[in-house]
N, C-alpha and C positions, 0 to 999 in steps of 0.2 A: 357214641354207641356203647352198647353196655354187653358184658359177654358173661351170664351165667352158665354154670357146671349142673346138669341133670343127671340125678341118679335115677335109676328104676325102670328106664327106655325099654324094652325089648321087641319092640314093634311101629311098623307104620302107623298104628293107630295111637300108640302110645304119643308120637311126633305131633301127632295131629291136634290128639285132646292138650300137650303141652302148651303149640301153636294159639290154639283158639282161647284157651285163657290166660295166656299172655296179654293178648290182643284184645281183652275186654279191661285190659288195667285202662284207664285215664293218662293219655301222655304219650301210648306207645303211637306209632307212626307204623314203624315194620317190625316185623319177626321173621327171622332164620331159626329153624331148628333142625339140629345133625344128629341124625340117631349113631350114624356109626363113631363121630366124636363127644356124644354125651355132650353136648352143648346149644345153647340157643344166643344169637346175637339180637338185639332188641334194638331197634334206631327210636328215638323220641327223648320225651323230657319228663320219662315214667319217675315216679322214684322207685330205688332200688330195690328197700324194703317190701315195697304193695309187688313189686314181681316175684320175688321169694314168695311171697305168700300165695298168691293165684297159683304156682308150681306145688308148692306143701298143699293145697286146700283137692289138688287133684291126685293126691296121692304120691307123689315124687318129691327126689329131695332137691335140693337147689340153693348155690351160694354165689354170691357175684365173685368172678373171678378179675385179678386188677388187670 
């Protein structure tokens, strides 16, 4: 499982749009997103990089946390 840090959240919807392009990376299985902890957990065999970037390409920031 992999747990990246999101900036930018202020909203359900925000969760949502992080959610759903997560979940078009290749590899992901599931997605957890926590607005109130700025975080998304990811289960799969995504790589790291391509989820940083679905989160940057929607507008937020994002870094794998270890």
């Amino acid at each position: 499982m992999l747990r990246l840090k999101v900036e930018g959240m202020t909203c359900n919807h925000c969760v949502m749009a992080v959610a759903k392009a997560l979940k078009k990376v290749p590899g992901v299985e599931k997605v957890e997103v926590s607005l109130e902890k700025g975080e998304a957990l990811v289960e799969g065999a995504a790589d790291p990089k391509a989820l940083v970037q679905a989160v940057e390409e929607e507008g937020y920031k994002a870094e794998v946390l270890a």
